[in-house]
C-alpha positions in Angstrom: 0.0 0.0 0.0 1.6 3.3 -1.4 1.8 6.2 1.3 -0.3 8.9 1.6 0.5 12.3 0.1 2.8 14.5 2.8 1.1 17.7 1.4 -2.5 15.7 2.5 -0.9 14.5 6.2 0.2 18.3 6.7 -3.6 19.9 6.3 -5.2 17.2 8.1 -2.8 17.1 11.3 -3.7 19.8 13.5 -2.6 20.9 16.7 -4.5 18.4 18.8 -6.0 16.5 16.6 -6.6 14.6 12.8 -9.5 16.3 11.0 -10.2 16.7 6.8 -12.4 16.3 4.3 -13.7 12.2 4.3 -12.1 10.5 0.8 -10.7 13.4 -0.9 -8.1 13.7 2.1 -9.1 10.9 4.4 -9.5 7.9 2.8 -8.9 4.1 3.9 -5.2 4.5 3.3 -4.0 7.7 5.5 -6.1 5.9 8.2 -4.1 2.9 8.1 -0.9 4.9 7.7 -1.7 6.9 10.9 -2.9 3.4 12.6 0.9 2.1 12.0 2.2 5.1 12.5 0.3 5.6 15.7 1.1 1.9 16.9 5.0 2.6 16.8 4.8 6.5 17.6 2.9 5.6 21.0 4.3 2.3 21.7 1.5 1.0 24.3 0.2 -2.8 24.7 -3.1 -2.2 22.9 -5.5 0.4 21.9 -9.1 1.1 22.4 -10.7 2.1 19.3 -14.3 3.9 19.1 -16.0 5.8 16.6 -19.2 8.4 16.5 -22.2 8.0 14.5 -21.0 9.9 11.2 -22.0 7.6 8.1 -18.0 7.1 7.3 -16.4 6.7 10.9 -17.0 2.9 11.1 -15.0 2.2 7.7 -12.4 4.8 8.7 -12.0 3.3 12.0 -11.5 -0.3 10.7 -8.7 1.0 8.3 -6.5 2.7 11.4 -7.7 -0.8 13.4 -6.1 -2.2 10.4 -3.1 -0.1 10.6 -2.3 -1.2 14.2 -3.1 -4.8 14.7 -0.5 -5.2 11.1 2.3 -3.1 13.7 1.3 -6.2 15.9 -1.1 -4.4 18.7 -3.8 -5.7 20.2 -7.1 -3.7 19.5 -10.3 -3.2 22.0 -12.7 -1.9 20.0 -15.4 -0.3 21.6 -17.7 0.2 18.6 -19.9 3.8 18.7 -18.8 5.8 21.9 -18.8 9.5 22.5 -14.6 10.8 22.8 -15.4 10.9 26.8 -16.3 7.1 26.8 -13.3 6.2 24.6 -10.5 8.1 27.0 -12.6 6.4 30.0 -11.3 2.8 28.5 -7.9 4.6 27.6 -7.7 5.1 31.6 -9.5 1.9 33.0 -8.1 -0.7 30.3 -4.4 0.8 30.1 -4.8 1.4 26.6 -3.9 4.0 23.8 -6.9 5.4 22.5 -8.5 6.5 19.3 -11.4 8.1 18.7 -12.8 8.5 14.7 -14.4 11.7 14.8 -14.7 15.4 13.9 -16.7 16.2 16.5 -19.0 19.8 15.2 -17.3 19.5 11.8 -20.1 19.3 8.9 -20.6 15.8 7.8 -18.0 16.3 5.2 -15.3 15.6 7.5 -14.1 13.3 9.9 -10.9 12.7 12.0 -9.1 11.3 15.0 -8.6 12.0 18.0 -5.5 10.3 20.3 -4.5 9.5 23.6 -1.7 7.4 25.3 -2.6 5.1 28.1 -4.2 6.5 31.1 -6.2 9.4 28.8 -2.8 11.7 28.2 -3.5 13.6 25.6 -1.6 13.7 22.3 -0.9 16.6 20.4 1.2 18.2 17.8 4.1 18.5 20.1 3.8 15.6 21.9 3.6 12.8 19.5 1.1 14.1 16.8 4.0 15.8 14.5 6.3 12.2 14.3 3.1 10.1 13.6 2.2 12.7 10.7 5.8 12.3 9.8 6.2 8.6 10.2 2.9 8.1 8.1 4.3 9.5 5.2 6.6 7.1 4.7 6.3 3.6 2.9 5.2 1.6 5.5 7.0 -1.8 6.1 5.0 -5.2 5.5 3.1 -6.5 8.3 4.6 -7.9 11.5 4.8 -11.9 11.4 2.1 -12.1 14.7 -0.7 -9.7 13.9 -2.7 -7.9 16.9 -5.5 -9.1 18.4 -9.1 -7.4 18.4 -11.7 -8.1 20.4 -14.8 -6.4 21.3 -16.2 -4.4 24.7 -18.8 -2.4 25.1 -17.6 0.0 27.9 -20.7 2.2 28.0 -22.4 1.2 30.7 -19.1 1.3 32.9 -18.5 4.3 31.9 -22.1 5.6 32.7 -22.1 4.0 36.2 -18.1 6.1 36.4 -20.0 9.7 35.7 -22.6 9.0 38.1 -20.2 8.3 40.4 -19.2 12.3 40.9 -22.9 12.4 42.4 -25.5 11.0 45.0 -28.3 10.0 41.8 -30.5 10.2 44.9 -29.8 13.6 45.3 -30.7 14.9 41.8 -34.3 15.2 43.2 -36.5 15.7 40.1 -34.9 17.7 38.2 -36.2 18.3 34.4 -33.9 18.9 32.2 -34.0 19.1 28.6 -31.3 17.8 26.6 -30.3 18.5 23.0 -28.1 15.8 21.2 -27.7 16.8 17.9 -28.1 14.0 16.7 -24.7 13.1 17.6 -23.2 10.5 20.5 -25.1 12.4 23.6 -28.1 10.8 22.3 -26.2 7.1 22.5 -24.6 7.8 26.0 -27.0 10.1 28.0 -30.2 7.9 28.7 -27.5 5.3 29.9 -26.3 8.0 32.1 -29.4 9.1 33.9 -30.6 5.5 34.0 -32.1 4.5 37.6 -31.8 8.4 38.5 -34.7 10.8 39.3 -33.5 13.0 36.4 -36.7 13.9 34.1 -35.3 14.5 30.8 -36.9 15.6 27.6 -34.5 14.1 24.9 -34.3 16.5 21.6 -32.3 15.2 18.5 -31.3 12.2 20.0 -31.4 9.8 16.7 -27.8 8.9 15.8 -27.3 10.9 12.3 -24.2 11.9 11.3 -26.0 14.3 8.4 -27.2 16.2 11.0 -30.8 17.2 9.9 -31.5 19.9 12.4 -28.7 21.6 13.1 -25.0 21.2 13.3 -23.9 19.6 16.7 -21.7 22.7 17.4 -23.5 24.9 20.8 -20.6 27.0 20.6 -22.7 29.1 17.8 -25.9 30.6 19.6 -27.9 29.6 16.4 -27.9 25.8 17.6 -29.4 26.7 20.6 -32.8 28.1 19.3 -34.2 25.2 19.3 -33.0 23.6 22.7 -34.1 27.3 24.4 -37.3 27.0 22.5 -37.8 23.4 23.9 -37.0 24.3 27.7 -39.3 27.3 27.9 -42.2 25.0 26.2 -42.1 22.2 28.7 -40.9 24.2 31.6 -38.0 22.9 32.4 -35.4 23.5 35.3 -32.2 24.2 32.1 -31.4 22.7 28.8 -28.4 21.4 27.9 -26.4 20.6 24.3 -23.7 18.5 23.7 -21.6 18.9 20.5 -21.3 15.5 17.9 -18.6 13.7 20.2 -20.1 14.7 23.2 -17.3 15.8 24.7 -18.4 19.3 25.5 -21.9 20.2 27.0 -23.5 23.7 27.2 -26.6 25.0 29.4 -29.5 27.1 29.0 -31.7 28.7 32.0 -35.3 28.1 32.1 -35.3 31.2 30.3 -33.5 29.8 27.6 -30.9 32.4 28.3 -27.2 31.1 27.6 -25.5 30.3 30.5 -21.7 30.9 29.9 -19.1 27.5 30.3 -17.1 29.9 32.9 -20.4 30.1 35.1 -20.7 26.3 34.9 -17.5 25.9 35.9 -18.1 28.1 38.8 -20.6 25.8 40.0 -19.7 22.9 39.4 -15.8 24.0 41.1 -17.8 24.6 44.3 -19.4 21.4 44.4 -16.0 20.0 44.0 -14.3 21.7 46.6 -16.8 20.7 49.1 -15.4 17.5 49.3 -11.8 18.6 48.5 -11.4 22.0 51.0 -8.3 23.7 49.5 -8.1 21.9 46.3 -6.9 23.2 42.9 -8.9 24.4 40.5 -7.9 25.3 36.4 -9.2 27.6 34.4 -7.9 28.6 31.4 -6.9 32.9 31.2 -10.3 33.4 28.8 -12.8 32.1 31.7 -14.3 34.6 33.5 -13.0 36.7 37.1 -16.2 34.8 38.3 -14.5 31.1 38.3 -11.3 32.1 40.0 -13.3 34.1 42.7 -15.9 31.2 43.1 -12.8 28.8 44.3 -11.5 31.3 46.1 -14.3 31.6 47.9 -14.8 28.2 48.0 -11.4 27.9 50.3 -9.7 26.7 46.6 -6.8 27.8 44.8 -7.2 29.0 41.6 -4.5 28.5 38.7 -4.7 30.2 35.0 -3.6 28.2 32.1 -3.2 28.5 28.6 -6.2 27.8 26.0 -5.9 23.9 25.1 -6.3 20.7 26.5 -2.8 20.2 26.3 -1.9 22.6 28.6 -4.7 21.9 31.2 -3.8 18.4 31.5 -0.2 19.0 31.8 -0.9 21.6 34.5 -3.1 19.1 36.0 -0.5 16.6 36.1 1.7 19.0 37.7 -0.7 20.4 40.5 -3.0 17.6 41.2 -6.0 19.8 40.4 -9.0 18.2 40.9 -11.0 20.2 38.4 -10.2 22.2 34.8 -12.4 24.5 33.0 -12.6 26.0 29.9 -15.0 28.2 28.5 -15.3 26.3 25.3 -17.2 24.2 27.0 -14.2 21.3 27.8 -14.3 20.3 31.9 -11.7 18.2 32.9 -11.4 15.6 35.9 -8.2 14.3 38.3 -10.7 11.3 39.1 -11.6 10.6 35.1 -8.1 10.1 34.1 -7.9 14.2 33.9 -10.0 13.9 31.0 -12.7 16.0 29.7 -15.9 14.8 29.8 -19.7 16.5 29.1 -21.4 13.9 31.0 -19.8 14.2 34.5 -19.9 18.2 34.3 -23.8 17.8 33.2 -24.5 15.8 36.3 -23.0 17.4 38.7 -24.5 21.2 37.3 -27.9 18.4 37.7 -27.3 18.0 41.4 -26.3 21.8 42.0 -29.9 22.6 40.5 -31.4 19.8 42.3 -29.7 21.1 45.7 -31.1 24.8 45.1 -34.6 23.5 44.6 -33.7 24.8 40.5 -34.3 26.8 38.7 -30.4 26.9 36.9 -31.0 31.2 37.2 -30.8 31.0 40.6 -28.3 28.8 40.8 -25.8 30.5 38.4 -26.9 34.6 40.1 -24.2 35.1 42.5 -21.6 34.3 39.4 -23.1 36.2 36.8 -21.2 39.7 37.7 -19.7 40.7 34.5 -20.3 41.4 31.1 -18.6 39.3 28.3 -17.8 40.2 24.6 -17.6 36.1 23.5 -14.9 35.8 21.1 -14.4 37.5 17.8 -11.8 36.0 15.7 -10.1 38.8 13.2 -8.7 38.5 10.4 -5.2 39.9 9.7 -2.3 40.1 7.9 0.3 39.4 9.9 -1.0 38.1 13.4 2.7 38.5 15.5 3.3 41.8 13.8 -0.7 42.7 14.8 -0.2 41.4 18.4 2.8 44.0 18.9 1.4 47.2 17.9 -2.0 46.1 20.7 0.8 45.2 23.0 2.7 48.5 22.4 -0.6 50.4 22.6 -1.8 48.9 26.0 1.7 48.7 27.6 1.0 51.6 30.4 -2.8 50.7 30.2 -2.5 47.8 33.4 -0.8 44.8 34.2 0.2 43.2 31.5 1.0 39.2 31.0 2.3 36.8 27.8 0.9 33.4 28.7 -1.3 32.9 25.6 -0.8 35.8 23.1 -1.4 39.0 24.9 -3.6 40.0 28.2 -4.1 43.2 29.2 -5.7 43.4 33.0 -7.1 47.3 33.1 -9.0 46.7 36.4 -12.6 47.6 35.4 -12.0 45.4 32.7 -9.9 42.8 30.7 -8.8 41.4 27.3 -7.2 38.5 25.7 -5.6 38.7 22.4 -4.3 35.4 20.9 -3.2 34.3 18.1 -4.7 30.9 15.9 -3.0 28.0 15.6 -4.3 27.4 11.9 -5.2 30.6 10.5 -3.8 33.8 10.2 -6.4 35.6 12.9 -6.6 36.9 16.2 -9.2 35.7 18.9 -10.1 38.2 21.3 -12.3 37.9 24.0 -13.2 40.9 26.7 -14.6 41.1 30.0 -15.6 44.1 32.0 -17.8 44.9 35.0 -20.2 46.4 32.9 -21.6 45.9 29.4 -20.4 49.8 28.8 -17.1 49.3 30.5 -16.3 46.2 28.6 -17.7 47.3 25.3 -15.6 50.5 25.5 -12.3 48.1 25.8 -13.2 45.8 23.0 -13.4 49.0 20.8 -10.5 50.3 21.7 -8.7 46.6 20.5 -10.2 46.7 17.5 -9.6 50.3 16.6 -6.0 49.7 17.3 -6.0 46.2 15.5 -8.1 48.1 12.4 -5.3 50.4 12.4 -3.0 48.0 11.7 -4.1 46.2 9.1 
């Protein structure tokens, strides 16, 4: 089997991640190259193997399972899973782990996401980079003792592992409603909830990798009429969405207002560090003042980070954190393997609700103090050469920090100017104690940015 193209491995290896367009860049052959590539990059004992519900993951996963059983690894294929259920068996079944999906992509692409044993993430800097490299080359012939595959379904373990973060007793009736999008949340979340009081109204929850009704992405507000639309009609307690993998959830209020990923992670820190006093908490520098000064409050100790799972998990590694947040919607466990996972962070903002007699406005109120932009990505030129003229214009304008890009800490209010890893923009994201205070910064950014250009 000839190699596939370098120029084709280079687009479709990102920073944390394999993602492209299904056949015209990933096809049955750059899935088996990454499989051997992947067996001899990350060297473990076996691999688990899952894949989500998109109409070309199952024949893209078989072609890596290929790749690795010919390097002579053993395979646990786990069949359909969300990305949270497949690092579960990287952790629990000392496995490498390999998830076939592109998560809110359109149903165009598809991709893979890795993991060494115990969850650790792999990224372009940590492994991703030599497997693209290594794929590119002819591959030799298969090993004399091929790997073994067998089959396990790890769902339901990994169901009975979220609930474990809770008492299911003590999620009272609480009605949520929940919005799949037609991706893996609609596989994994009835098993979750199973044998629990939890009152759920399921929306989109047919597996359908065309997605009919809207693409599995919550990050854009337009996937969240419907769930919002949905809560208010039944009168539910919140609503939540999970994107394709269902690796990231987001929540509604009652209202069907948008409850921001920072104020979830408030919550659901505190709940935390009730049974952890002094524990360490992540959040990543474009969460809001609100999470750090929730642990705080909550006898925690707070710790920025850089955007990227990378990074969290690293840190997390390094500080024993019991918690990460980011405001993308990612919250990552110590007792999950410090993996990510929607599921766990849904349940335990379930019991917070439950525990406040609901609804999730109260609940959220004493966090939501500030007044956020979101994040606008601009396009530029030259993004290093944009970054230093902000940087030179904000110098004397308050403390100043270079952990991720450029952060500019004026008191009243804050900004975040980083640079993509993939495109020549600029994401900024503002907070200020007031919508006037904070809209006054963002305009000044992008005034000087404009300027620039």
């Amino acid at each position: 089997m000839h190699p596939p193209p370098a120029e084709v491995l280079a687009r479709v290896v990102k920073a944390y991640d394999v993602r492209g367009l299904v056949d015209s860049e990933l096809d049955a052959t750059l899935m088996y190259a990454l499989g051997r590539a992947a067996a001899e990059v990350l060297a473990a004992p076996r691999f688990a193997v899952g894949w989500d519900m998109r109409d070309s993951s199952s024949r893209l996963a078989a072609a890596f399972i290929d790749g690795v059983r010919d390097h002579g690894v053993d395979v646990i294929e786990v069949g359909l899973a969300s990305t949270d259920t497949v690092y579960y068996a990287s952790g629990a079944l000392d496995a490498a782990g390999a998830m076939v999906t592109a998560s809110h992509n359109p149903p165009t692409d598809n991709g893979v996401k890795l993991c060494r044993p115990g969850a650790a993430p792999v990224s372009i800097d940590t492994g991703l980079a030599e497997i693209r490299d290594l794929a590119a080359r002819s591959a030799p012939p298969p090993v004399a003792e091929r790997g073994r595959l067998t089959r396990r379904d790890v769902t339901e373990a990994f169901a009975a592992h979220a609930r474990s973060f809770v008492d299911p007793d003590a999620l009272g009736t609480v009605h949520v409603v929940v919005d799949a999008g037609n991706g893996m949340a609609g596989h994994l979340w009835p098993r979750v909830v199973d044998g629990t009081p939890v009152v759920t109204t399921p929306l989109y929850f047919e597996l359908d990798g065309r997605f009919p009704n809207h693409p599995a992405d919550p990050l854009d507000p337009a996937n969240l009429v419907d769930l919002a639309a949905e809560v208010r009609g039944v009168g539910a307690d919140l609503g939540l969405a999970f994107d394709g993998d269902a690796d990231r959830v987001f929540a509604v209020d009652e209202e069907g207002r948008t409850v921001s990923s920072s104020l979830v992670g408030a919550v659901v820190a505190e709940r935390l560090l009730v049974d952890e006093p002094g524990g360490v908490v992540l959040h990543n520098l474009i969460c809001s003042r609100a999470v750090p000064e929730a642990v705080r409050s909550a006898g925690g100790t707070a710790v920025r980070t850089r955007v990227g799972h990378s990074f969290i998990k690293a840190e997390m590694a390094r500080t024993g954190a019991v918690y990460g947040v980011e405001h993308s919607g990612h919250h990552y466990f110590r007792d999950n393997f410090r993996a990510d996972s929607g599921v766990i962070a849904a349940l335990i903002l379930l019991e917070a609700v439950a525990a406040v007699g609901g609804p999730l406005s109260r609940l959220v109120a004493p966090h939501d103090r500030y007044a956020s932009s979101g994040e606008a990505s601009l396009r530029v030129t030259d993004p290093a050469a944009a970054l230093d003229e902000v940087a030179a214009a904000f110098a004397d304008r308050g403390d100043v920090d270079h952990l991720d890009g450029l952060t500019v800490d004026t008191g009243p209010a804050w900004f975040n100017l980083r640079p993509s890893n993939t495109e020549p923009l600029l994401r900024l994201n503002v907070e200020g104690r007031d919508d006037s205070t904070m809209r006054r910064l963002r305009d000044d950014v992008l005034r000087v940015v404009a300027d620039g250009r």
